[in-house]
VEXGU-548321 format. One record per atom (N, C-alpha, C, O): x, y, z. Coordinates in steps of 0.05 Angstrom, whole numbers, plus 5000, padded with zeros to 4 digits. Atoms other than C-alpha are relative to their C-alpha. Example, Ala and Ser with C-alpha at 12.3 -4.5 7.8 and 13.67 -1.06 7.14 Angstrom:
501849765000
524649105156
501850245000
503950245013
498449764999
527349795143
498550225014
499550445018
END
This chain:
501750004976
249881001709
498549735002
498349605023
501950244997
245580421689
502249775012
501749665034
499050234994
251479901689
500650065038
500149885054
499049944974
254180251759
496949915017
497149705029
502550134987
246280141791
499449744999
498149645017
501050285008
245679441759
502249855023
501949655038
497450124969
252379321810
498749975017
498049775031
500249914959
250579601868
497149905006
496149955028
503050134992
243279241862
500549594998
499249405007
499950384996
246078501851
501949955021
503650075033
499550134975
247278071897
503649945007
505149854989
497450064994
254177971926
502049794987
501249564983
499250275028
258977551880
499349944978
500449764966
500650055021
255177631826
502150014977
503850194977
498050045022
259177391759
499350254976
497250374971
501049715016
260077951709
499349864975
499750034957
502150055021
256477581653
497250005012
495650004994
502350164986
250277411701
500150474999
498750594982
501049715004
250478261708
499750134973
498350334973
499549965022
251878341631
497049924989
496050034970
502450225004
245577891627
497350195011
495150225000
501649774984
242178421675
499050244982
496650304980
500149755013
243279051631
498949984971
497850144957
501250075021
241878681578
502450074965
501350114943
497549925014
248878821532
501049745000
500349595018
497350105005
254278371507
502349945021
503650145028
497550014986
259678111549
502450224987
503450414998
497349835009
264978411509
500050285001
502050425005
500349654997
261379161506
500250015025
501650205033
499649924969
260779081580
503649905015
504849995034
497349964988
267678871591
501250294993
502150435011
498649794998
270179451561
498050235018
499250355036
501749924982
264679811594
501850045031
502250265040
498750044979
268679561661
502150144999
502650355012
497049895007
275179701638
500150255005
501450345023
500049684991
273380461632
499550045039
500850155057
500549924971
270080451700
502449855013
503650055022
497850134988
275879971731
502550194999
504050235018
497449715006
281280541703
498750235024
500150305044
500149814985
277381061737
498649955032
497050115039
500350054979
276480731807
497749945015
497449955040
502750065008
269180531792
499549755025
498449735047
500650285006
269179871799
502149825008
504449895004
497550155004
272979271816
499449735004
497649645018
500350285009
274278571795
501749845023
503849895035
498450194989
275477991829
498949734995
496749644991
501850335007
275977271819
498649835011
498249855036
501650234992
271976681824
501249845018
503349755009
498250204982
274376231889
500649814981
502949754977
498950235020
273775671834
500149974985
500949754977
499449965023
273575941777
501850164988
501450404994
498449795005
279376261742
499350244980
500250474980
501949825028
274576521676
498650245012
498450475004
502349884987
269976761723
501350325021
503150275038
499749784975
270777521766
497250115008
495450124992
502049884986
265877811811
501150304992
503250414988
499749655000
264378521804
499250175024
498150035041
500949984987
262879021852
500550255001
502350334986
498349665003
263579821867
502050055025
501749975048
498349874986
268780121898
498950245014
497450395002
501749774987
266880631956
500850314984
500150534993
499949705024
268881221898
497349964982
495850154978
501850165019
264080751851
497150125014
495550285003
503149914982
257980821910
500050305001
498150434994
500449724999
260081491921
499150184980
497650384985
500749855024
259581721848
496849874987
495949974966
502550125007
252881321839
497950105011
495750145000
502849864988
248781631890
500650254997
499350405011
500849715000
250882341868
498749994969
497150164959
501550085033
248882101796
496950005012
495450195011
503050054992
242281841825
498950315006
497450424989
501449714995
240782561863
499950154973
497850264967
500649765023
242182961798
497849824983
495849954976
501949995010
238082491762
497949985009
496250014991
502349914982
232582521814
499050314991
496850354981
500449644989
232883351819
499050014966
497150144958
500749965038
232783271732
497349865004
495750024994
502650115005
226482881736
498050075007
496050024993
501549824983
222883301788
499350244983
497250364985
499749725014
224583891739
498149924983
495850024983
501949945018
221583631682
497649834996
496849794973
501850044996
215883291706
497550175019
495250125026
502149804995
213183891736
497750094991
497750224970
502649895014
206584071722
498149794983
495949854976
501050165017
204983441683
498949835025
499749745047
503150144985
198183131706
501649705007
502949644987
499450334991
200682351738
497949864981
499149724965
500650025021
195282181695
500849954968
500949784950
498450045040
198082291626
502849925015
502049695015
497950114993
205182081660
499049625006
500849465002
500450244998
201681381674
499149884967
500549714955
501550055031
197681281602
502350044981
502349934959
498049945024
204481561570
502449695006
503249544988
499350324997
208280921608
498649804990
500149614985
500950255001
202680411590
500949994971
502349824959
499150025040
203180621510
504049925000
505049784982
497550005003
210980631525
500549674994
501249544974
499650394997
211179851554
499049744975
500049534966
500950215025
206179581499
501350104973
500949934956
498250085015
210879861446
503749865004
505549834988
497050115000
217479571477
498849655003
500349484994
499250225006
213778891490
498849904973
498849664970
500150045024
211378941417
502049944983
501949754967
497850115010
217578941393
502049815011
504049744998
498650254985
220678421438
499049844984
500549734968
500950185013
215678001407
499849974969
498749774959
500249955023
216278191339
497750204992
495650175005
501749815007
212278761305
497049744981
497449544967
501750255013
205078401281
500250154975
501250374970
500449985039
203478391202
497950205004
496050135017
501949775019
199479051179
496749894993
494649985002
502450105002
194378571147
499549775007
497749654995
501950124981
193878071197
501649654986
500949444996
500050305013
197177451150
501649975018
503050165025
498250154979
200976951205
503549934975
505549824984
END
């Protein structure tokens, strides 16, 4: 789902490392990544006017089609189980979320504080 959204939100022509770069993965996991979706009518490659290394990616109207019924179910799933829960604690439970992901981006600090 993620790689199929990361498509269908970049810009036209985009090179499939410059989207690989997006999701934040490996060229090579995301080629094969492709490959599966490219087999099942996902997805489709094409080349660079001037580059031969280079293919654009993009979805196929099966690709869009199967992305926005993804999206609704995970919409209708998120509705479900955020029922009842105060927006409140759903905001305070994102802020703790973000300052441990950009904690560890940056490296975890020392315990007792030595540089």
């Amino acid at each position: 789902m993620e790689a199929m959204a990361v498509i269908s939100r970049s810009p036209p022509g985009s090179a499939q490392i410059e989207i690989a770069r997006r999701i934040g993965i490996e060229g090579a996991t995301f080629t094969r990544m492709l490959d599966a979706l490219e087999a099942d009518g996902m997805v489709e490659r094409r080349p660079h006017p001037t580059d031969r290394r280079t293919k654009h990616i993009r979805l196929t109207p099966a690709g869009q089609s199967a992305l926005a019924e993804i999206l609704e179910l995970a919409s209708r799933l998120r509705a479900q189980l955020l029922t009842g829960i105060d927006p409140s604690q759903l905001d305070r439970t994102s802020a703790l979320l973000e300052t441990l992901l950009e904690r560890m981006e940056q490296g975890l600090p020392d315990p007792d504080g030595a540089a």
